[in-house]
VOGU-3710 file (C-alpha; in Angstrom, 3 decimals, decimal comma):
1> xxxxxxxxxx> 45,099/-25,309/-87,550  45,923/-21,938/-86,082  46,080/-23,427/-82,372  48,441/-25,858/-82,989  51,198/-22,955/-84,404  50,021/-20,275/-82,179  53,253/-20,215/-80,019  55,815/-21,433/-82,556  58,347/-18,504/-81,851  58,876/-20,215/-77,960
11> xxxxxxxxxx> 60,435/-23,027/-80,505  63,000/-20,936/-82,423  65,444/-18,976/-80,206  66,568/-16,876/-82,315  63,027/-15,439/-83,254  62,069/-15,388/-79,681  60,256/-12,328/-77,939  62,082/-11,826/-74,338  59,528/-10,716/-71,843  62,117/-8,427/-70,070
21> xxxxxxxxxx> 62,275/-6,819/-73,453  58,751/-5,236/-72,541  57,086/-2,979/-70,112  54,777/-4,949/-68,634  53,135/-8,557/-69,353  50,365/-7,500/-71,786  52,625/-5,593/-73,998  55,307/-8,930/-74,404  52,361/-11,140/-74,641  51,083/-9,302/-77,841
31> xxxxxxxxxx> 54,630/-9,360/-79,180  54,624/-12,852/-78,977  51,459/-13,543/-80,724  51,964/-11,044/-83,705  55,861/-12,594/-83,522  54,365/-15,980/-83,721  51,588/-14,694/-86,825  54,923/-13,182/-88,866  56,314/-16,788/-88,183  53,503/-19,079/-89,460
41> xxxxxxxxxx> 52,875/-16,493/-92,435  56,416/-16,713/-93,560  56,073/-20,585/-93,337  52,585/-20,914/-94,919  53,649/-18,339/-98,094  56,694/-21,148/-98,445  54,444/-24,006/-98,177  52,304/-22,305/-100,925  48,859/-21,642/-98,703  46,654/-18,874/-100,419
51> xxxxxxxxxx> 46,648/-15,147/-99,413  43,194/-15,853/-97,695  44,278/-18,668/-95,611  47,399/-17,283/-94,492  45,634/-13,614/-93,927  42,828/-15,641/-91,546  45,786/-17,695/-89,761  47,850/-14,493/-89,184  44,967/-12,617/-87,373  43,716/-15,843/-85,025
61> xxxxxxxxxx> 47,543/-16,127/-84,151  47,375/-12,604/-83,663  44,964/-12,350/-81,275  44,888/-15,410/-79,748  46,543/-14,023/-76,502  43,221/-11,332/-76,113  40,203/-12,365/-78,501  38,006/-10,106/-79,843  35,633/-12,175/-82,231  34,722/-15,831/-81,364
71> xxxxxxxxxx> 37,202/-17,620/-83,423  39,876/-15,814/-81,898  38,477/-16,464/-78,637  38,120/-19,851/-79,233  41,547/-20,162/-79,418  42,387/-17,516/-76,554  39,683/-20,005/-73,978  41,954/-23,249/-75,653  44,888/-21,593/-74,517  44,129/-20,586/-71,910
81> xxxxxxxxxx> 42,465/-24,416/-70,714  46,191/-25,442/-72,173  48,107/-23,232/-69,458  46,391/-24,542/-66,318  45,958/-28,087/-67,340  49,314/-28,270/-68,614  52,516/-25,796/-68,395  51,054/-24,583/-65,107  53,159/-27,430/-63,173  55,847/-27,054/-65,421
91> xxxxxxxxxx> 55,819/-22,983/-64,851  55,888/-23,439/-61,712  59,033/-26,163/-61,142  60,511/-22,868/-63,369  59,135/-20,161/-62,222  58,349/-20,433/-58,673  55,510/-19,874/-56,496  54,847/-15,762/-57,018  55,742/-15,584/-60,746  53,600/-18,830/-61,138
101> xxxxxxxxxx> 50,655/-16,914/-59,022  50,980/-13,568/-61,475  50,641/-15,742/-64,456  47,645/-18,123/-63,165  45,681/-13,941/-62,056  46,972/-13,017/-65,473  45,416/-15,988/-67,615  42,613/-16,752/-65,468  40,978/-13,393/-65,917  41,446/-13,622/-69,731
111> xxxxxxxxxx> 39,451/-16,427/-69,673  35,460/-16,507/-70,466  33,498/-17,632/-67,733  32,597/-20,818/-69,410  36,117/-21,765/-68,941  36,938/-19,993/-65,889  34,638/-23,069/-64,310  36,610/-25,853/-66,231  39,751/-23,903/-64,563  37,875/-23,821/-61,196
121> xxxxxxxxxx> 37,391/-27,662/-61,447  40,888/-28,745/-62,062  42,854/-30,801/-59,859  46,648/-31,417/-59,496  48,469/-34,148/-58,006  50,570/-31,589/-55,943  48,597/-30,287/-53,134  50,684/-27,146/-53,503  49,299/-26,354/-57,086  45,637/-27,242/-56,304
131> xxxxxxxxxx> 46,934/-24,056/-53,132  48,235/-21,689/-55,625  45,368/-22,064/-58,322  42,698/-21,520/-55,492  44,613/-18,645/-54,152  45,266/-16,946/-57,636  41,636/-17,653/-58,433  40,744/-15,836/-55,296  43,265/-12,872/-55,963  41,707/-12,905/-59,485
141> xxxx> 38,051/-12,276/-58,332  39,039/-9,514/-55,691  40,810/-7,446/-58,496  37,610/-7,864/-60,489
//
């Protein structure tokens, strides 16, 4: 359940964490989770969800940017998979080429190494994404 409200603050503008708001990308990043947790708690004590639940909810959401116990980085590796095999292309039509190559470093090295092969093994229609995931993956391993 967590997953699929894990980034609900992107949704509501006025609630939304603005990375240039931050220091650097790890710092905005774990706004945006614990935003996101303050957001699904406020919505589960509405919808009547016990303490418990909405305690174990808030602290996957809350760490589902950096792990830490395997539930939580169950959702982190998900994610993570989610980024490259989906808003990677669409980051990139945005973003452009460098920003897009920071992110892929950033959330590729997050990832376990289970998943870091399922990354490895993904193809894109675009030659010039199946170029800037190689070359980020690359860049990735040499800051290692």
């Amino acid at each position: 359940m967590p997953h699929f409200g894990h980034d609900i603050e992107r949704a509501l503008e006025t609630r939304k964490v603005k990375r240039d708001d931050f220091p650097d990308y790890d710092t905005f990043k774990a706004a945006h989770a614990r935003n996101s947790a303050e957001i699904l708690r406020e919505i589960m004590e509405d919808c009547g969800m016990s303490q418990e639940m909405a305690s174990e909810v808030y602290l996957l959401v809350c760490l589902h940017e950096t792990g830490g116990d395997p539930r939580s980085n169950l959702i982190k590796n998900a994610d993570g998979i989610s980024y490259f095999h989906v808003n990677m292309p669409l980051y990139y039509q945005r973003e452009g080429w460098e920003e897009t190559k920071r992110r892929c470093i950033w959330g590729y090295r997050r990832l376990s190494v289970r998943v870091k092969k399922i990354v490895e093994n993904m193809t894109y229609a675009d030659e010039k994404l199946m170029k800037l995931l190689q070359e980020a993956i690359r860049e990735a391993y040499s800051k290692d």
